[in-house]
C-alpha positions as CSV (number, residue, x, y, z in Angstrom):
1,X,-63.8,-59.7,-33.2
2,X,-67.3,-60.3,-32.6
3,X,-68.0,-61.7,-36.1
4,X,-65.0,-63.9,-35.7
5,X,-66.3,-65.6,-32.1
6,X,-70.3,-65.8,-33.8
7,X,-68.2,-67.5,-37.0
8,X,-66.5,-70.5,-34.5
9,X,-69.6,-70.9,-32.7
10,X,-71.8,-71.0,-35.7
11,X,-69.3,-73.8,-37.2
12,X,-69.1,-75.7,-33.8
13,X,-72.6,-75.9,-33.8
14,X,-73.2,-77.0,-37.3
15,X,-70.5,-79.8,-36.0
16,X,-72.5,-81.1,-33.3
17,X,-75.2,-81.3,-35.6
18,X,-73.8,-83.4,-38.2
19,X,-72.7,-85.8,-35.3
20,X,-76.4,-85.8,-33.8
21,X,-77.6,-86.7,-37.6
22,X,-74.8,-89.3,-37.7
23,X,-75.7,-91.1,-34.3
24,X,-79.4,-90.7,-35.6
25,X,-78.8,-92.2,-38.4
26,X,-76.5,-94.8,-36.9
27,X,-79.6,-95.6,-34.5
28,X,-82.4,-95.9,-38.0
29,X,-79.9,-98.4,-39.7
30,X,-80.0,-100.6,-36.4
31,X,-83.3,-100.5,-36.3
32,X,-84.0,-101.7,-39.4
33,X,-81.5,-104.5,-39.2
34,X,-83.2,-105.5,-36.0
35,X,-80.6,-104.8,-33.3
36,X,-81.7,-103.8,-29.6
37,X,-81.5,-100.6,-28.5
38,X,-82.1,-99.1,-25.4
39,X,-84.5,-96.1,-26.3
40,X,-87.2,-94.2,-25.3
41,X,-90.0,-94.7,-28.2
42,X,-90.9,-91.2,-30.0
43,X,-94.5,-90.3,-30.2
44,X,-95.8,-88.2,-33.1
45,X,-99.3,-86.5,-32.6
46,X,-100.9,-83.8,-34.2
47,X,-102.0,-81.0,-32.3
48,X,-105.1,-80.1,-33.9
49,X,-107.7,-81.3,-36.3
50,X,-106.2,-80.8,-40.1
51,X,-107.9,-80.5,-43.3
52,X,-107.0,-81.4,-46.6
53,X,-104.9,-78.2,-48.0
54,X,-103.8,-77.1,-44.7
55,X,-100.4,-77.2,-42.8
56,X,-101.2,-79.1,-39.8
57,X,-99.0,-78.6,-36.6
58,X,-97.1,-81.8,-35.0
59,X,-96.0,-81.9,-31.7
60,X,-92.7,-84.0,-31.3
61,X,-91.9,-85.7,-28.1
62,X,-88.7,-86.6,-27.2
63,X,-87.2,-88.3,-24.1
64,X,-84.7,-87.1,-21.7
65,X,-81.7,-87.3,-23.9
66,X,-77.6,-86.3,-23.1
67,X,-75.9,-85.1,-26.3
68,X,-72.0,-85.2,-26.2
69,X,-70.1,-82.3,-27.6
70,X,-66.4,-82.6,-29.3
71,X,-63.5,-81.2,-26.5
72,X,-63.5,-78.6,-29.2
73,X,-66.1,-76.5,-27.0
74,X,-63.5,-76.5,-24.1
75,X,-61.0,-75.3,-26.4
76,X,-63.3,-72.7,-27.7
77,X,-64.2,-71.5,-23.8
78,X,-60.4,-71.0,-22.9
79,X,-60.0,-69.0,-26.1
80,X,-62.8,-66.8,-25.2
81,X,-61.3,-66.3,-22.1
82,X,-58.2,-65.7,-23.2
83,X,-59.7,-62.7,-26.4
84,X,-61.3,-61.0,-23.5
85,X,-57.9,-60.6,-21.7
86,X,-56.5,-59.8,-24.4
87,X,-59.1,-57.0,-25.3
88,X,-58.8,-55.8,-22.0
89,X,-55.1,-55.4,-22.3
90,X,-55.7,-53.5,-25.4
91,X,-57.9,-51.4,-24.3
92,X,-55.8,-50.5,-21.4
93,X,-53.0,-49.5,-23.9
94,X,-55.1,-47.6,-25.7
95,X,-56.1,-45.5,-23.1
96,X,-52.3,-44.9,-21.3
97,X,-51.3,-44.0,-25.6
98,X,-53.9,-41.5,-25.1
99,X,-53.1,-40.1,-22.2
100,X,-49.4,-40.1,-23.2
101,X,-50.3,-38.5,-26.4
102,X,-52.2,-35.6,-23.9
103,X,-49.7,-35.1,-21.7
104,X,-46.8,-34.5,-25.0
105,X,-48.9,-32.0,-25.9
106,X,-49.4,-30.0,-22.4
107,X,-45.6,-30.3,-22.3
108,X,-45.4,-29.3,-26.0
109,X,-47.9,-26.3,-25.0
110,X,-45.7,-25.0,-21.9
111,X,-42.4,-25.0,-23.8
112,X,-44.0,-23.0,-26.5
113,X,-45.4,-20.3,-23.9
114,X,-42.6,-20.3,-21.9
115,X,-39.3,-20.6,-23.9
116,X,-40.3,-18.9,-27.2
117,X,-38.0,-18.6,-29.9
118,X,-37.3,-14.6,-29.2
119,X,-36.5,-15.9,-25.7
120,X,-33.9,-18.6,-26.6
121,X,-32.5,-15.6,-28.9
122,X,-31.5,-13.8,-26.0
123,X,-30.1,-16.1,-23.6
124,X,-27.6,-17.3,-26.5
125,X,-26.4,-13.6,-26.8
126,X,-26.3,-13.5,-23.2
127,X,-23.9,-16.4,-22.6
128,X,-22.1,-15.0,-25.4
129,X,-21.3,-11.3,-23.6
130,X,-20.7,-13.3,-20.6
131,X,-18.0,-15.7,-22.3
132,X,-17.0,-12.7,-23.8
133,X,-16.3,-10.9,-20.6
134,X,-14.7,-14.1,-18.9
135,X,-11.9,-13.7,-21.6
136,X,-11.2,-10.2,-20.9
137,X,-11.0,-10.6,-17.5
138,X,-8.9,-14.1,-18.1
139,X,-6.8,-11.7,-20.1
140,X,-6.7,-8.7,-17.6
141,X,-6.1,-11.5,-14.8
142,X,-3.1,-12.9,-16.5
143,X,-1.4,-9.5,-17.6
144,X,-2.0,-8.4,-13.6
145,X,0.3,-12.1,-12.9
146,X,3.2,-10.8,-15.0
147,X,3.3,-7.6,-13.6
148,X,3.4,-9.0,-9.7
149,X,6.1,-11.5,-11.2
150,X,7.9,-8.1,-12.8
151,X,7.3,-6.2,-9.3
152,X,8.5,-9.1,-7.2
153,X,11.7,-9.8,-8.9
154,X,12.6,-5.9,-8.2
155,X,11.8,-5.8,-4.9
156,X,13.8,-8.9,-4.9
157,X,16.3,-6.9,-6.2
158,X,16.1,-4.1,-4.0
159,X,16.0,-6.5,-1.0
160,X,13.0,-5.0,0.3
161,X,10.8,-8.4,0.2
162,X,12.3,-9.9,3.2
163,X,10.8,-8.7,6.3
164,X,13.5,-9.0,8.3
165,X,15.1,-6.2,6.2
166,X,12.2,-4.1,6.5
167,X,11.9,-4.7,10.0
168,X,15.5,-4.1,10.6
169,X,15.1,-0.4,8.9
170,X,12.2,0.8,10.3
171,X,14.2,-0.4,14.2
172,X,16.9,1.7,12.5
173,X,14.9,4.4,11.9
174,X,13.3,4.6,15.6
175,X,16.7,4.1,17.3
176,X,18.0,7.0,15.3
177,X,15.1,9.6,16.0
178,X,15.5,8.3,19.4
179,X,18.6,9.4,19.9
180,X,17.9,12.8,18.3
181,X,15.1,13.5,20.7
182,X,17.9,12.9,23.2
183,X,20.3,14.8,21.8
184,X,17.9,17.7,21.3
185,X,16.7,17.0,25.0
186,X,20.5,17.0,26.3
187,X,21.1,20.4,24.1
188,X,18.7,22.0,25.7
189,X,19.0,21.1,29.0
190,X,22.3,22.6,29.4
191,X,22.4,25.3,26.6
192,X,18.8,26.5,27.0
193,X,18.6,30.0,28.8
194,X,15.5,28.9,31.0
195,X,17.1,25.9,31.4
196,X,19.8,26.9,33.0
197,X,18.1,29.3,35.6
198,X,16.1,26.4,36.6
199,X,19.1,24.5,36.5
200,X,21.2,27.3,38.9
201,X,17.8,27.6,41.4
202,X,18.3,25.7,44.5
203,X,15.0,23.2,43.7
204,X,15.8,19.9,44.5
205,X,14.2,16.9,41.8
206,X,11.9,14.7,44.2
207,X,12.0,11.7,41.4
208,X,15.1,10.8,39.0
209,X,15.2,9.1,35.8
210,X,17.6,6.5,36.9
211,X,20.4,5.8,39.1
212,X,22.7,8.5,37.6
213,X,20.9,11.5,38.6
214,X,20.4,9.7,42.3
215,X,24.2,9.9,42.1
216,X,24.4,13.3,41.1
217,X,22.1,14.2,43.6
218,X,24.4,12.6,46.2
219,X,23.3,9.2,46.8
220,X,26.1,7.4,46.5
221,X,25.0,4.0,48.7
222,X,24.3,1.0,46.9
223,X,20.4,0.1,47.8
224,X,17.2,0.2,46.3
225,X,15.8,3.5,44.6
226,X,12.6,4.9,42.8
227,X,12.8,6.5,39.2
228,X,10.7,7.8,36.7
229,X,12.8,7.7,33.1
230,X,9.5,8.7,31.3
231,X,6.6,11.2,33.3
232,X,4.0,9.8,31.2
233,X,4.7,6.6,32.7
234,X,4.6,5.6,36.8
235,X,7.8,5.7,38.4
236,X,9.2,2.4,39.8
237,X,11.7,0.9,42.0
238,X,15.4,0.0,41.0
239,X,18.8,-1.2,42.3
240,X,21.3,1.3,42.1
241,X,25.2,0.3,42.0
242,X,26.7,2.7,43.3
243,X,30.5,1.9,43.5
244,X,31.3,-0.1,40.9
245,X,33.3,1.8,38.1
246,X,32.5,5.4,39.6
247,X,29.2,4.1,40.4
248,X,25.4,5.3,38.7
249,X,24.5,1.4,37.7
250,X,20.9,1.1,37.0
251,X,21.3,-2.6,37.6
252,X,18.6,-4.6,35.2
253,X,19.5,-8.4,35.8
254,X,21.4,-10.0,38.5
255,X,22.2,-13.9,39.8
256,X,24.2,-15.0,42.8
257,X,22.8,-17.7,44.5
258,X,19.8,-19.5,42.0
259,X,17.0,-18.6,44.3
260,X,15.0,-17.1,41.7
261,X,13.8,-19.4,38.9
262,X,13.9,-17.7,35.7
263,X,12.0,-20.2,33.4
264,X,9.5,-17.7,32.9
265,X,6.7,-16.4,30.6
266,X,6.6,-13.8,28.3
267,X,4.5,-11.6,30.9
268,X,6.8,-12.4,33.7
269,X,9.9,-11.0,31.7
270,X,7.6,-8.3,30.5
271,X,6.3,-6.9,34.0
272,X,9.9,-8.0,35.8
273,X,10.2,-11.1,38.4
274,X,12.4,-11.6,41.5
275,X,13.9,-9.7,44.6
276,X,16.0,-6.4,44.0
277,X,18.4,-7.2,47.0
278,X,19.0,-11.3,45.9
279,X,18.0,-12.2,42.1
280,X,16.1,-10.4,39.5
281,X,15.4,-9.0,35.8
282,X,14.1,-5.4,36.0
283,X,11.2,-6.3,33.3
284,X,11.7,-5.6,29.5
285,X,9.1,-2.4,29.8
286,X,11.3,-0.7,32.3
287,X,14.8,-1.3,30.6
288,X,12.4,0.1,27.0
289,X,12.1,3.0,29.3
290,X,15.4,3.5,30.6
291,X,16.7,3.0,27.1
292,X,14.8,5.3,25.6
293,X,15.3,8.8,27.9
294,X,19.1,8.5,27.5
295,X,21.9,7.1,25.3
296,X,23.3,4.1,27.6
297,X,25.9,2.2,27.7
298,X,25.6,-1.5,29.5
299,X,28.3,-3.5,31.6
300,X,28.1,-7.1,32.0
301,X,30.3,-9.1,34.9
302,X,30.9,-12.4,35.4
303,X,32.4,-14.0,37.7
304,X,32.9,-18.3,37.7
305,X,33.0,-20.4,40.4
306,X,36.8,-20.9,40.2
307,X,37.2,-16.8,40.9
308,X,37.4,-15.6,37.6
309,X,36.1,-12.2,36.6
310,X,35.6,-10.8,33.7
311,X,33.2,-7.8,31.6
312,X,31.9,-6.9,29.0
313,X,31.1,-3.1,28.1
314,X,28.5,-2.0,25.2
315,X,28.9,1.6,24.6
316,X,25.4,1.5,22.4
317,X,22.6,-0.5,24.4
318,X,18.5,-0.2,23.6
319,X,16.1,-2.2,24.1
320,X,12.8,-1.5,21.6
321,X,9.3,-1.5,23.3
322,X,6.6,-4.5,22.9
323,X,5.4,-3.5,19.9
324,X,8.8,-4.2,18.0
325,X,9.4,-7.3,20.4
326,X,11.7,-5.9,22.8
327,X,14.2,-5.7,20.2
328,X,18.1,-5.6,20.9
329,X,20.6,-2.8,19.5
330,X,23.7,-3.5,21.3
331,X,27.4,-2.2,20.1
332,X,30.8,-0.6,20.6
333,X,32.1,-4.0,22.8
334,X,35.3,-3.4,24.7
335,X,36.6,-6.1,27.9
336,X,37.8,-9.0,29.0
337,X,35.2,-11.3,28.3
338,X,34.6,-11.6,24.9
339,X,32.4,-9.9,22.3
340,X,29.3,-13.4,22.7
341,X,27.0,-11.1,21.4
342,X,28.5,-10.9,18.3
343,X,29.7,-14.1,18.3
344,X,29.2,-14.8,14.6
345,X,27.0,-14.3,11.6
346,X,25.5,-17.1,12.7
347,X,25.4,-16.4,16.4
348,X,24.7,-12.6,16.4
349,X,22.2,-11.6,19.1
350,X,22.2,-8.1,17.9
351,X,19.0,-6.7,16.2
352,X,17.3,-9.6,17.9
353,X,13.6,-10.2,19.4
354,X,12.9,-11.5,22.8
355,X,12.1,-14.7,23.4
356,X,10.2,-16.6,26.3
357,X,9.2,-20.5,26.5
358,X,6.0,-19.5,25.6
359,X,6.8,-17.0,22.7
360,X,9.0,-18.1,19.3
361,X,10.3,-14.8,18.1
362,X,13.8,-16.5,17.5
363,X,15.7,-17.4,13.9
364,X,15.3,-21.3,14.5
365,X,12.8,-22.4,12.2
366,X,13.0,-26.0,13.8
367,X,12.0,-24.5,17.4
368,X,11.7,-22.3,20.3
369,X,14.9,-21.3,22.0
370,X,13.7,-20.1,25.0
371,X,11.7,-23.3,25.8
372,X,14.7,-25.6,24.8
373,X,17.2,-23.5,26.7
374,X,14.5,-23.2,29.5
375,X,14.4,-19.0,30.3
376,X,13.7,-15.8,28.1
377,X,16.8,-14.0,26.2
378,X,17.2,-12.2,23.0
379,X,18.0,-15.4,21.0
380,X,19.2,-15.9,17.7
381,X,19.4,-19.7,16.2
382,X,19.9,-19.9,18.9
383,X,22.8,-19.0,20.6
384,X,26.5,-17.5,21.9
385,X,24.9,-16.0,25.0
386,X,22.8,-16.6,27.4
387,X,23.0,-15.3,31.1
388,X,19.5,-15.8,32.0
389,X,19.7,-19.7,31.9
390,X,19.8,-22.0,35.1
391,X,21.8,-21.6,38.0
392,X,23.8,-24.2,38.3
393,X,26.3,-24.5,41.5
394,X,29.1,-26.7,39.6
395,X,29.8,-27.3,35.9
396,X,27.1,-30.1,34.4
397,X,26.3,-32.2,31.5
398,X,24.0,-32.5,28.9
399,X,22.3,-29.7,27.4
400,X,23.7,-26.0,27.5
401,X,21.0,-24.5,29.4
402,X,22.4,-22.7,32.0
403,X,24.3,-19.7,32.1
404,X,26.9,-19.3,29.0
405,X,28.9,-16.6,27.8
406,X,30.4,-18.1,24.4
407,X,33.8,-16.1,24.4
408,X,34.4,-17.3,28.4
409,X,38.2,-18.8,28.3
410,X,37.7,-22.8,27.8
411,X,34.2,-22.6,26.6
412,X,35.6,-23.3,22.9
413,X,37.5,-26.6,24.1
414,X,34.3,-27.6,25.1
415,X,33.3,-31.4,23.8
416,X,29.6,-32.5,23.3
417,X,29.6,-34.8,26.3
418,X,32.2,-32.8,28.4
419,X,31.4,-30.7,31.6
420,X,29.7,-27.5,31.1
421,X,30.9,-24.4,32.6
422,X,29.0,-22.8,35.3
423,X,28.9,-18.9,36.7
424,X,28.9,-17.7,40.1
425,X,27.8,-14.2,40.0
426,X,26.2,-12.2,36.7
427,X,25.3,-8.8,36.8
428,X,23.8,-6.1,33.9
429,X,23.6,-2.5,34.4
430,X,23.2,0.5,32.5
431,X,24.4,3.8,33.0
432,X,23.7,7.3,31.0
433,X,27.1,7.5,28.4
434,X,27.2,11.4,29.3
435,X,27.5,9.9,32.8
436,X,30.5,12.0,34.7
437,X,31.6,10.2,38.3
């Protein structure tokens, strides 16, 4: 590069110099043909004294003088320029190639050290035994499928996979060792020899089990009494009917006048709610326990507003506990009323959980019955039944949310938009089936 630039300067010079011997030239031949000139004379003069033989030095004057270059020279200044860019562009790439060129090989280095070939060896076989075991257990996952497939469809079979079926057995199943721990309990009461000298010693029972033994024990008023069905549990206070039918009602429900609302929670129905003289329901824990000491049977009256009374008797009536959702077992219908709570296969309110406004544990899948129907019964989808609905004081319209008892005479002529028919008086009470007036 350098030889190239000292090449161009060496030629512009030689340039200029041919054009400074032209104009000198140019300047002789005008002197010689005698043409003005505007110029400083040149003196010649020797320096020193000079002998013959010897190279004597001259001393040259010359004026002040301006000599004109060719616009060349610019061109040669701006390509100067322009080569030292240029080289310091180059040199720049040349040193980012080489650091480049470093850093490949750092990177190169730490592959090598840290991936070696043995390395990548082993993490191939790796992913291999580990695709391997995917498929087995793809395999295993899939055989496992057709088996619950194969398993379903025999339960499916067997009718065990709905839950309603399993719940209705195992109910089944509680209900009938309930009843033989009664049974056993009646057995031994009267055929057990202890039994019966503590039945023939003059010791009088301060608490009875319901309104039976109050009976037997000679209270024969209707009012208020206390019972204990179950020791384990506190006793509590119940009305006792007794002189309807020979008398011994443990009442659990009763309306007369609608001074008790009975749009109520699930706690409300639980625990019990209203006054024992007026309006009431006993409470679903109490009836559990009532239910459960003895075999009962229940009586239902009605009586409508026009003086028609009718009833309904259940020879086989328990009521589960919370656990199972107060479930009903009801059976072995005989009256005047009507069987409602059979109504139907699909108004049956046998084998049915308790419902409240704020608890669904009814067969609509739309809904809750209890909050549509506004009070808490064992509803199905949802009903035939109903006799803890509103009180109303004169048939009504709209919807059936009062008191109903499906099988009531003129209920079935009932239109959509006709007049709803509306009780007086309801009553439900239980009473031991051993029961003897």
């Amino acid at each position: 590069m350098k030889k190239l630039i000292q090449l161009v300067l060496f030629k512009t010079a030689l340039l200029a110099f041919t054009n400074v011997s032209a104009l000198a030239d140019e300047a002789i031949e005008d002197v010689k043909e005698g043409k003005a000139i505007d110029a400083c004379p040149i003196k010649l003069k020797t320096v020193g004294n000079c002998e013959e033989g010897e190279e004597c030095p001259y001393q040259i004057n010359l004026p002040p003088m301006t000599i004109q270059l060719p616009k060349q020279f610019r061109l040669i200044e701006k390509t100067l320029k322009e080569v030292q860019n240029l080289k310091a562009v180059v040199n720049k790439l040349k040193n980012s190639c080489q650091d480049c060129k470093l850093q490949a090989d750092d990177n190169q280095e730490k592959d090598s050290t840290e991936l070696p070939a043995k390395n990548i060896q082993i993490a191939d076989n790796r992913i291999k035994e580990l695709q391997s075991k995917v498929s087995k257990l793809s395999a295993s996952l899939k055989n496992a499928k057709n088996q619950i497939h194969s398993l379903t469809g025999q339960l499916e079979k067997m009718s065990l996979i709905n839950m309603n079926n399993v719940e209705n057995y195992v109910d089944s199943k509680v209900a009938n060792l309930t009843n033989v721990v009664n049974n056993l309990d009646d057995r031994c009461s009267s055929k057990c020899p202890v039994m019966q000298s503590i039945q023939s010693s003059p010791v009088t029972q301060l608490v009875q089990r319901d309104c039976a033994d109050h009976y037997a024990a000679g209270n024969k008023r209707n009012g208020i009494y206390r019972v204990i069905p179950d020791p384990k549990n506190n006793s509590f206070e119940v009305y006792c009917d007794m002189e309807s039918m020979g008398g011994g009602w443990t009442v659990l429900q009763m309306r007369q006048d609608g001074s008790i609302n009975f749009n109520r929670t699930w706690n409300d129905y639980k625990n019990g709610f209203g006054n024992l003289s007026t309006e009431f329901w006993l409470g679903n824990d109490k009836i559990h326990l009532l239910t459960k000491s003895k075999d009962m049977q229940l009586r239902i009256e009605l009586e409508d507003f026009n003086g028609i009374r009718q009833y309904a008797k259940y020879d086989q009536f328990y009521v589960a506990n919370e656990y199972l959702k107060f479930r009903l077992s009801i059976s072995g219908y005989s009256g005047t009323a009507g069987d409602a709570l059979h109504f139907n296969k699909h108004y049956n309110h046998d084998q049915k959980f308790f419902t409240t406004p704020d608890k669904d544990n009814d067969k609509y899948p739309s809904g809750n019955c209890g909050a549509y129907y506004s009070s808490g019964w064992w509803f199905d989808k949802c009903l035939s039944a109903n006799l803890n609905g509103k009180y109303y004081y004169k048939k009504y319209k709209g919807v059936r949310d009062g008191i109903f008892w499906g099988t009531w005479q003129s209920v079935s002529d009932d239109l959509p938009n006709s007049y709803r028919q509306a009780f007086k008086q309801v009553k439900m009470m239980i009473r031991p089936k051993a029961f003897v007036p």
